[in-house]
Backbone as CSV, one residue per row, in Angstrom:
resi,resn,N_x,N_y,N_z,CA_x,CA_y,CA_z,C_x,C_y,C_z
1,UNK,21.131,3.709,22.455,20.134,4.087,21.447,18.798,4.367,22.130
2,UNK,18.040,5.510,21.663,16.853,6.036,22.206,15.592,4.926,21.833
3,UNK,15.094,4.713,23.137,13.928,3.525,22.516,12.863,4.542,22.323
4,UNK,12.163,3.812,21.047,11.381,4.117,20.258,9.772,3.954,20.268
5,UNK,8.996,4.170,20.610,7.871,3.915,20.916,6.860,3.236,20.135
6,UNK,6.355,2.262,20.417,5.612,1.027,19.604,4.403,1.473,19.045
7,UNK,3.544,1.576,17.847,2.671,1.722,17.376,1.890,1.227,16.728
8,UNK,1.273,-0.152,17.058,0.318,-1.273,16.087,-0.504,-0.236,14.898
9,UNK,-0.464,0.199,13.910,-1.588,0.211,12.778,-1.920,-0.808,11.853
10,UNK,-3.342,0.198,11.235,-3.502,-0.677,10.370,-4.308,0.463,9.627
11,UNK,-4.233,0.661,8.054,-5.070,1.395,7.306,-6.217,0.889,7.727
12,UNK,-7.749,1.571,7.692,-8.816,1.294,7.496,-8.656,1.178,6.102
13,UNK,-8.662,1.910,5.141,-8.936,1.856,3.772,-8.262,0.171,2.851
14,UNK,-7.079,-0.146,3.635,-6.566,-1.088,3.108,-7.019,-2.477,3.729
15,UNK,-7.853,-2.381,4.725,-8.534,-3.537,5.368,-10.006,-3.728,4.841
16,UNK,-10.524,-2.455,3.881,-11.782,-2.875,3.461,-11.331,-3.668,2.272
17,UNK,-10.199,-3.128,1.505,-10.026,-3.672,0.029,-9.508,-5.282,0.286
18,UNK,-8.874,-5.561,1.812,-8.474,-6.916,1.935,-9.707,-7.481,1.706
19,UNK,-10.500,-7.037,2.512,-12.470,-7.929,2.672,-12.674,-7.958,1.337
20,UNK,-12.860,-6.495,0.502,-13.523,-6.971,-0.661,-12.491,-7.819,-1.638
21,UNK,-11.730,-7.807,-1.590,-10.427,-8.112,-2.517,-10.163,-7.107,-3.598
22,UNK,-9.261,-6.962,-4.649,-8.867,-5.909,-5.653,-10.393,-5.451,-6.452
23,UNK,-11.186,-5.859,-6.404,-12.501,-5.794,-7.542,-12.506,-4.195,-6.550
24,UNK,-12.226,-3.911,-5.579,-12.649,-2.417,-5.481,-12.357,-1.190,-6.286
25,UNK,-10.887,-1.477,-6.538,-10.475,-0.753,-7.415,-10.660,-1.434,-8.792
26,UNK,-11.081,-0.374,-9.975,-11.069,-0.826,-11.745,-9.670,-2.007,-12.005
27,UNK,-10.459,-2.867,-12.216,-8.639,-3.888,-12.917,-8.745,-4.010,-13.643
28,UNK,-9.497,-3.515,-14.622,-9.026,-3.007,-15.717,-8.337,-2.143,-16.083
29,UNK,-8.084,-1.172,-14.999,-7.574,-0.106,-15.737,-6.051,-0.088,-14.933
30,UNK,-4.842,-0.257,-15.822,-3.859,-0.988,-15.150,-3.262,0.192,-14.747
31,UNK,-2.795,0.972,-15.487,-2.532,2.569,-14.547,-2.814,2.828,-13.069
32,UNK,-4.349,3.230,-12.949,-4.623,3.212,-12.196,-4.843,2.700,-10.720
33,UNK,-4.272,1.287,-10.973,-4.668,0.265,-9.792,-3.028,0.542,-9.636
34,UNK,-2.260,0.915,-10.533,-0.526,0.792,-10.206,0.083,2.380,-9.391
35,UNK,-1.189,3.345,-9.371,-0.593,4.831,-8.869,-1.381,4.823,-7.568
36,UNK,-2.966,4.070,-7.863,-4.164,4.514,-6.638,-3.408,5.393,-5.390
37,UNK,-2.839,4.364,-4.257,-1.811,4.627,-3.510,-1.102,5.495,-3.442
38,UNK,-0.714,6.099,-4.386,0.073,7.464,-4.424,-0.519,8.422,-4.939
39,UNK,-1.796,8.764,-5.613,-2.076,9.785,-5.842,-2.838,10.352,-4.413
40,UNK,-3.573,11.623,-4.844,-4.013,12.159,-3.837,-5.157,12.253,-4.115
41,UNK,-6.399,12.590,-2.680,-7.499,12.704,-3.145,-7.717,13.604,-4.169
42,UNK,-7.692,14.708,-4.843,-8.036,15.498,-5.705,-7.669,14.974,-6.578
43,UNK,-6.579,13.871,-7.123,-6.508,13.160,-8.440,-6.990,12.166,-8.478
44,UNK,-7.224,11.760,-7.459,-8.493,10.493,-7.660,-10.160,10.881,-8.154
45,UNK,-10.073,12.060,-7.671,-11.643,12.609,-7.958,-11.706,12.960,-9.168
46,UNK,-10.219,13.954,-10.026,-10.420,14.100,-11.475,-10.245,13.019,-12.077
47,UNK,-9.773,12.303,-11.747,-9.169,10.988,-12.621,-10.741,9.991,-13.259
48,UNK,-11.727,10.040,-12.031,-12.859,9.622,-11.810,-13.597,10.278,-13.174
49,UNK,-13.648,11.747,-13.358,-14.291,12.305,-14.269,-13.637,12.794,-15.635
50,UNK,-12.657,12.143,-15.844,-11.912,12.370,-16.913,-12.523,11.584,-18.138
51,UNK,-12.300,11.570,-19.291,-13.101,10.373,-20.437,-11.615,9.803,-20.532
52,UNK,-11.778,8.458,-21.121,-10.830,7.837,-21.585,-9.782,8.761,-22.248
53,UNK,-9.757,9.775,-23.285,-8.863,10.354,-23.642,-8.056,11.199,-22.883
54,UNK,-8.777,11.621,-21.562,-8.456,12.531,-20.937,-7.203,12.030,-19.988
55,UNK,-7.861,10.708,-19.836,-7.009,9.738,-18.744,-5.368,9.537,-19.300
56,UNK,-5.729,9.066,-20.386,-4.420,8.854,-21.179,-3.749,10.122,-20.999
57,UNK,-4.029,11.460,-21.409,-3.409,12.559,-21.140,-2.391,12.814,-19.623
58,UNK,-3.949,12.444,-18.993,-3.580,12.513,-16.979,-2.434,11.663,-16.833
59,UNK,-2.256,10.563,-17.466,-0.888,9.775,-16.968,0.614,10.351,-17.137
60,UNK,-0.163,10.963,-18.351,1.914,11.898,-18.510,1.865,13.410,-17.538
61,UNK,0.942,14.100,-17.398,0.483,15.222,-16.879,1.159,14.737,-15.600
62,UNK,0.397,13.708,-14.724,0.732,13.492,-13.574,2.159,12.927,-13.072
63,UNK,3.065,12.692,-13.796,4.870,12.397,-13.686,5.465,13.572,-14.161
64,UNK,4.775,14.447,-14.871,5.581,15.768,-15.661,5.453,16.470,-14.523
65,UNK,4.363,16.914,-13.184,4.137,17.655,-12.218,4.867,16.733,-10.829
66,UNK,6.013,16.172,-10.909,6.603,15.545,-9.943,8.060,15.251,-10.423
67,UNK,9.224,15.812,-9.843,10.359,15.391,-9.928,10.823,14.224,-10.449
68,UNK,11.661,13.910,-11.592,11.925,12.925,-12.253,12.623,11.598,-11.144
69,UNK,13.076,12.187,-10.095,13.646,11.507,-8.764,12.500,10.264,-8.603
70,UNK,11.089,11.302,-8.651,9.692,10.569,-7.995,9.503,9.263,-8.478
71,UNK,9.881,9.354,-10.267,9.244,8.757,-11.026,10.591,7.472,-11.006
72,UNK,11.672,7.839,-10.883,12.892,6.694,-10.931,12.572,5.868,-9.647
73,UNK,12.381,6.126,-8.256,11.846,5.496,-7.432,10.368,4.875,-7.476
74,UNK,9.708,5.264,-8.176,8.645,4.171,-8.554,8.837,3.150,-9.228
75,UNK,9.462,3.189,-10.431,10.154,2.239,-11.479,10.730,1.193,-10.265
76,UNK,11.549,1.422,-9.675,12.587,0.617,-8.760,11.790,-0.230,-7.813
77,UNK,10.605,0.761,-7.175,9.710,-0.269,-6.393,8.679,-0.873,-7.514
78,UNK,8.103,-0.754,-8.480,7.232,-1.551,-9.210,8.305,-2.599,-9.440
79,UNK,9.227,-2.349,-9.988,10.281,-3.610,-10.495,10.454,-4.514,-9.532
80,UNK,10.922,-4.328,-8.248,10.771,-5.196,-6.861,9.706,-5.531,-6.743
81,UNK,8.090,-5.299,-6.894,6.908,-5.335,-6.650,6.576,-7.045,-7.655
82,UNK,7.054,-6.348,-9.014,6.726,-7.636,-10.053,7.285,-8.921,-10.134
83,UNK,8.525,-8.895,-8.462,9.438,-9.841,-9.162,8.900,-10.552,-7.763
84,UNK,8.705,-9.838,-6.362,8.207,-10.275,-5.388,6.866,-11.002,-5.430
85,UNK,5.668,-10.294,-5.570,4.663,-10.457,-5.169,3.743,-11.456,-6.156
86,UNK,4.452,-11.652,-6.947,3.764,-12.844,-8.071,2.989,-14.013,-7.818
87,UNK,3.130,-14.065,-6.487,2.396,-15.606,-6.328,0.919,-15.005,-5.675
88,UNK,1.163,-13.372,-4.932,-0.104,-12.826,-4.214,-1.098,-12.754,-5.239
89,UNK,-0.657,-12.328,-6.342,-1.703,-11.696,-7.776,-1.198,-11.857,-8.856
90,UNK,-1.137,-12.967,-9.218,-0.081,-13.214,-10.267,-0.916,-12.362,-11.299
91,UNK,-2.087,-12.073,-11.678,-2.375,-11.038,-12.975,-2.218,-10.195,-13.184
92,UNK,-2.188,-9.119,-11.451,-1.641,-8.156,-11.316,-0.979,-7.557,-9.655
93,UNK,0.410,-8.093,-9.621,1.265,-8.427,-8.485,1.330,-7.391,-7.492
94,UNK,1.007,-6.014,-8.476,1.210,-4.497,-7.686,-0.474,-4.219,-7.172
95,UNK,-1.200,-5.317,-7.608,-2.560,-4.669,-6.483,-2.795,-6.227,-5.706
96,UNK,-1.961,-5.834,-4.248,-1.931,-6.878,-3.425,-1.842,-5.855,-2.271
97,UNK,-2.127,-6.256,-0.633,-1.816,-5.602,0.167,-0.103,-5.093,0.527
98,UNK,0.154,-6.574,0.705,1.723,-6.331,0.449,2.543,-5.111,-0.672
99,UNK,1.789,-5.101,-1.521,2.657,-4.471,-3.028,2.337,-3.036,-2.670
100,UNK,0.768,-2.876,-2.091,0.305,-1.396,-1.889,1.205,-0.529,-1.044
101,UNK,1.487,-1.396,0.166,2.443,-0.460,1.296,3.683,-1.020,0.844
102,UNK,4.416,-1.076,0.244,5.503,-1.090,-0.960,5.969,0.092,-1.297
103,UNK,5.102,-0.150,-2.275,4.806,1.129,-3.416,4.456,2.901,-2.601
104,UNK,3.775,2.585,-1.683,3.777,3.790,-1.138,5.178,4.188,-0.124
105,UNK,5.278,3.664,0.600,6.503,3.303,1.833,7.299,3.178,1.867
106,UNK,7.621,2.130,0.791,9.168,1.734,0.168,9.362,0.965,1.148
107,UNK,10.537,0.491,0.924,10.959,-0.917,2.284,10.831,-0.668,3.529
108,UNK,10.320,-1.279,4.096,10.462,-1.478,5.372,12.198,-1.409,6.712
109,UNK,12.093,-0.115,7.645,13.014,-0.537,8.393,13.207,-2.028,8.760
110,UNK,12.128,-2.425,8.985,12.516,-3.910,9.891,11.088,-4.962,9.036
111,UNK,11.740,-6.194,9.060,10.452,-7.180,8.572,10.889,-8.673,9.334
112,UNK,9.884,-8.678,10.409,9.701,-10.185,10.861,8.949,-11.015,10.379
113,UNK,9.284,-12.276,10.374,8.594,-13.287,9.914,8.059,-14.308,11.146
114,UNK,7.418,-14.617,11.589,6.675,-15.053,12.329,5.864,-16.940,12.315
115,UNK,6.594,-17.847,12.332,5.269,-19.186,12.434,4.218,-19.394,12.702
116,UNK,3.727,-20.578,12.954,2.250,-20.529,12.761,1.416,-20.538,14.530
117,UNK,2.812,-20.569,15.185,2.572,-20.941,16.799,2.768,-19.611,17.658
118,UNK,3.241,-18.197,16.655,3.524,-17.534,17.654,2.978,-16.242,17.497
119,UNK,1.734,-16.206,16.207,0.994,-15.122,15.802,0.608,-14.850,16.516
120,UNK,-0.518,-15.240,17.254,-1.572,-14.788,18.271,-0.896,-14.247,19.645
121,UNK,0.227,-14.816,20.342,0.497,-13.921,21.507,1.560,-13.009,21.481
122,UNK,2.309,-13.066,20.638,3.853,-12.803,20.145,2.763,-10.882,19.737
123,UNK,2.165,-11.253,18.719,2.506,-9.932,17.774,0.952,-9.325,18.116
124,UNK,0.110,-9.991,18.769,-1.492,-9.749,19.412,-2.445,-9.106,18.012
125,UNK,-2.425,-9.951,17.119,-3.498,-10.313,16.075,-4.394,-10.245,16.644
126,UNK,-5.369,-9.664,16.648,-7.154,-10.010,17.116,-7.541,-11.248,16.583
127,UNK,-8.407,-11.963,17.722,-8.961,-13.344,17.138,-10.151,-13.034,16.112
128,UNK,-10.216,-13.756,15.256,-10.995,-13.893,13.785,-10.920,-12.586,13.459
129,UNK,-9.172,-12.171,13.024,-8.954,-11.492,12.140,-9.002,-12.192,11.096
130,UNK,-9.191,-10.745,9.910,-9.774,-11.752,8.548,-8.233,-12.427,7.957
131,UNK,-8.322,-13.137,7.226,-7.429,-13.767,6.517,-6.808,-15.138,7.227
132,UNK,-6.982,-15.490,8.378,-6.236,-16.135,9.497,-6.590,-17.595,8.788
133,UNK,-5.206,-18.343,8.376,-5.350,-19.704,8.015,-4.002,-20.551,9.014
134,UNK,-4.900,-21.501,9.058,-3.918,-22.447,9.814,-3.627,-23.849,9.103
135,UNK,-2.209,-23.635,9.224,-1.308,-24.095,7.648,-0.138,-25.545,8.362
136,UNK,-0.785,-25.559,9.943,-0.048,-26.441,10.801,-0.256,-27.709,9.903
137,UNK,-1.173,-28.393,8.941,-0.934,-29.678,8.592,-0.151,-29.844,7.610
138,UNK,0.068,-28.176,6.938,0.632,-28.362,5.907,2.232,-28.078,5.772
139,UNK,2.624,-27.145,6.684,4.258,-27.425,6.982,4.401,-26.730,8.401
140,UNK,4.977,-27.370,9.319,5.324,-27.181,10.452,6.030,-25.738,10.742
141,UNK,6.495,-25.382,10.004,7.341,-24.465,10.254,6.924,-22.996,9.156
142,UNK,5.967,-23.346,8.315,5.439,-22.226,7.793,5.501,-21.063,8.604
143,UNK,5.598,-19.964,7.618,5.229,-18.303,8.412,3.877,-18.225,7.923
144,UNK,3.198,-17.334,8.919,1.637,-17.449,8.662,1.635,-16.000,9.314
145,UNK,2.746,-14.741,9.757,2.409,-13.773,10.053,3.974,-12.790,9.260
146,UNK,3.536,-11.800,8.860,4.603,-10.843,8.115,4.169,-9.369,8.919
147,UNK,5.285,-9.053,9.431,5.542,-7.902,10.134,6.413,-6.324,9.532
148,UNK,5.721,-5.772,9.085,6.730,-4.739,8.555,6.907,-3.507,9.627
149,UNK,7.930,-2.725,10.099,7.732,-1.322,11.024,8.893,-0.590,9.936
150,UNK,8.115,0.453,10.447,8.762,1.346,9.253,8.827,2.904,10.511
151,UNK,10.502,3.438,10.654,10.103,4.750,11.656,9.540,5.507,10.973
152,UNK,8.863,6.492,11.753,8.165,7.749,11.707,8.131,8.720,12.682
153,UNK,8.824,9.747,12.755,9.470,10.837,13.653,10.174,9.801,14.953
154,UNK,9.311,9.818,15.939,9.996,9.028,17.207,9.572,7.831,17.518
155,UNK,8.679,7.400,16.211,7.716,6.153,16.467,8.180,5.113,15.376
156,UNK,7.569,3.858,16.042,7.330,2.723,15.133,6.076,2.629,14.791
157,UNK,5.628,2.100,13.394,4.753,2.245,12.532,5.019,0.531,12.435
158,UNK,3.542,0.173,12.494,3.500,-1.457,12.084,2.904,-1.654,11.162
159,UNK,2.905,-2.335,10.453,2.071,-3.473,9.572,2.030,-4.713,10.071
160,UNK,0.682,-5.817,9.895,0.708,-6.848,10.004,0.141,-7.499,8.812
161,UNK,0.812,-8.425,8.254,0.156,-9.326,7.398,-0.239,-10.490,7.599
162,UNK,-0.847,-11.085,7.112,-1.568,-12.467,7.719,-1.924,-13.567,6.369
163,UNK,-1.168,-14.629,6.513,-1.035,-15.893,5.656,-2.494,-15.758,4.878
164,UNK,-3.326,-15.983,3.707,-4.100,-16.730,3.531,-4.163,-17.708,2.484
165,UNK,-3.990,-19.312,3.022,-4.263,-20.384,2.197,-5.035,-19.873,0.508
166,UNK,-4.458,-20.041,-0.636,-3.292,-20.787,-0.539,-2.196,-19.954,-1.265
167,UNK,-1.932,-18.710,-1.343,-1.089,-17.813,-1.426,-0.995,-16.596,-0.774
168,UNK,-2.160,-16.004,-0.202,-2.194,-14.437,-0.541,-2.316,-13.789,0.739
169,UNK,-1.556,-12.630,0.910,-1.091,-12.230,2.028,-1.852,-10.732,2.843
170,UNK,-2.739,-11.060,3.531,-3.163,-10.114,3.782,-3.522,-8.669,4.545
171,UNK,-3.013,-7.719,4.737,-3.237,-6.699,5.896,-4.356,-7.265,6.911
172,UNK,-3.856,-7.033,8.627,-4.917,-7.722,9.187,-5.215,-6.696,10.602
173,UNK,-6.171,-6.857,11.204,-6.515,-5.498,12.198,-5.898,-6.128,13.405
174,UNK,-5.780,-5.661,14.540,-5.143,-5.966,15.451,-5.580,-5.606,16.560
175,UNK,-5.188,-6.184,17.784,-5.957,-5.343,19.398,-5.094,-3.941,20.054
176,UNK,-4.037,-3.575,18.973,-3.652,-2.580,19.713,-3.719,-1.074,19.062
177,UNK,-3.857,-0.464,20.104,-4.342,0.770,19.808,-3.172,1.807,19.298
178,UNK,-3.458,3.167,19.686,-2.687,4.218,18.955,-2.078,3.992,17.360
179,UNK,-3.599,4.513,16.401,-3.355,3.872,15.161,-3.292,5.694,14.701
180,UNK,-3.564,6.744,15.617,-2.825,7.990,14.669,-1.898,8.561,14.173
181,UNK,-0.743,7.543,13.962,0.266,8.262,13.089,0.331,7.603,11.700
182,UNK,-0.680,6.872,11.546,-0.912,6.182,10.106,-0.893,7.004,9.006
183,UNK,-1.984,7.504,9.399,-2.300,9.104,8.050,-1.395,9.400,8.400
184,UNK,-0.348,10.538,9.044,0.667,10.779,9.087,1.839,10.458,8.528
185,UNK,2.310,9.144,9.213,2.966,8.425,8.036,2.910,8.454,6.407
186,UNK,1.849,7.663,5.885,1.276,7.687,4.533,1.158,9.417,4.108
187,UNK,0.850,10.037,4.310,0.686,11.821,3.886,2.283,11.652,3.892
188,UNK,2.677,11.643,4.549,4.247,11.820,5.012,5.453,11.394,3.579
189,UNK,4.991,9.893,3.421,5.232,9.363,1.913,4.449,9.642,0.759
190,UNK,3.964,10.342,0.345,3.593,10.751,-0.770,3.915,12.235,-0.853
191,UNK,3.864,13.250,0.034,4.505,14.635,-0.081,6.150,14.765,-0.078
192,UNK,6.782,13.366,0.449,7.877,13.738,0.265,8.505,12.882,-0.667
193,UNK,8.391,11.729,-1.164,8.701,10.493,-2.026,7.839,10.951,-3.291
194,UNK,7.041,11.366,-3.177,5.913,11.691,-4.977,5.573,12.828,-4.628
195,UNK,6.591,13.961,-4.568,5.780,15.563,-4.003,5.371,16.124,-5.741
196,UNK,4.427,16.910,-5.399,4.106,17.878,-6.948,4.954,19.248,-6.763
197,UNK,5.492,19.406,-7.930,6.179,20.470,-7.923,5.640,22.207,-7.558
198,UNK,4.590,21.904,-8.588,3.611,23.295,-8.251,2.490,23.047,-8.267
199,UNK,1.638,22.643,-7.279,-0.012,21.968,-7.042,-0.975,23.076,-7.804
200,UNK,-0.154,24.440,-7.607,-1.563,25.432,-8.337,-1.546,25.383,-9.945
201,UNK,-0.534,25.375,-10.590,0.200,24.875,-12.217,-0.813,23.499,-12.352
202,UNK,-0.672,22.503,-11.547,-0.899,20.670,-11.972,-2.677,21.257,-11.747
203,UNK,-3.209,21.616,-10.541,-4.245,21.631,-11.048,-5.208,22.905,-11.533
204,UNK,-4.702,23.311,-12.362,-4.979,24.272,-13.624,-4.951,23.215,-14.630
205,UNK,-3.852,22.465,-15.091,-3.548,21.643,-16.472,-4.498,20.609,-15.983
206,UNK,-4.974,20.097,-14.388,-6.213,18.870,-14.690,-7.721,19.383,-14.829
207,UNK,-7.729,21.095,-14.643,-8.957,21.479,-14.965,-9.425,21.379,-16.503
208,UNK,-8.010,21.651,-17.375,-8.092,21.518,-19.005,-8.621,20.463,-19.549
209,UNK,-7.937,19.628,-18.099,-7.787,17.691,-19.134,-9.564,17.739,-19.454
210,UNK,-10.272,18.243,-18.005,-11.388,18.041,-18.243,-12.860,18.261,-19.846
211,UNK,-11.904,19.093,-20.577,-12.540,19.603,-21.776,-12.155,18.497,-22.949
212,UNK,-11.095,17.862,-22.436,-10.849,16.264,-23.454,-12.149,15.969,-23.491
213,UNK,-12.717,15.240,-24.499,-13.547,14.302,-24.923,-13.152,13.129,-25.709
């Protein structure tokens, strides 16, 4: 078997929302915090200027302009999302770091689990990465690091997650480099897992939404 070439990432975008926690995105608005991730910038920007009525519209608009395939594989990962991640966010399970690269990615080729003794040299966490709890008094044998790689053309694609006392699991930055096939990746899953059927059609019908009031 052809070895595969190692690639530590880490979203920037998903390491600010670890710092700030979910308050970045509206939680109120449950739609939205459940697609963020998969839409694209240009529907995040109309979505932004839509009125409440308009929004409601945008939610069916935006599954009617994507293969019904798109929309059965979301169902399947939200359903895994709600049954998994409950203890990360129990109010709302699908805006967690974990649930985000989920939902976009879908499972993971490979997922290690890691103790509390072998984060730091094993998988090379940066020291006072955020989230880092040490859980040694509290069970010996705890995992305190979650590893996801997922391929991408000839590469491995990492995730690291990182324990934080006293549930919640967080994306964490790391010392290793070559983090450009991230965007790649992610672009990669959403054009081909949530593609739009006809982008010039979808946004014509979100220029309309805009005349909702």
């Amino acid at each position: 078997m052809k070895k595969l070439q190692c690639v530590w990432l880490v979203p920037a975008a998903l390491l600010t929302l670890s710092a700030c926690g979910v308050n970045t995105m509206p939680s109120r608005d449950e739609w939205y915090t459940k697609h963020y991730y998969l839409m694209q910038d240009f529907e995040r920007q109309a979505y932004k200027q839509f009125s409440p009525a308009a929004r409601l519209e945008f939610q069916t608009v935006y599954w009617e302009a994507r293969d019904p395939k798109s929309k059965k594989i979301f169902d399947e990962r939200m359903d895994f999302v709600m049954k998994t991640y409950k203890r990360d966010n129990a109010r709302q399970p699908w805006n967690c770091d974990r649930a985000r690269i989920y939902l976009l990615n879908g499972p993971a080729n490979q997922v290690e689990m890691a103790p509390n003794d072998r984060w730091g040299t094993q998988f090379g966490v940066g020291e006072g990465a955020a989230g880092v709890s040490d859980r040694t008094n509290e069970d010996i044998s705890a995992n305190t690091l979650e590893v996801w790689t997922y391929r991408y053309d000839k590469y491995l694609v990492q995730y690291a997650f990182i324990f934080n006392a006293p549930n919640e699991w967080r994306l964490s930055p790391s010392r290793f480099a070559g983090n450009r096939y991230l965007g790649a990746l992610e672009i990669w899953s959403k054009e081909n897992t949530f593609p739009i059927r006809d982008p010039g059609e979808y946004k014509f019908k979100l220029e309309e939404l805009k005349s909702i009031q």
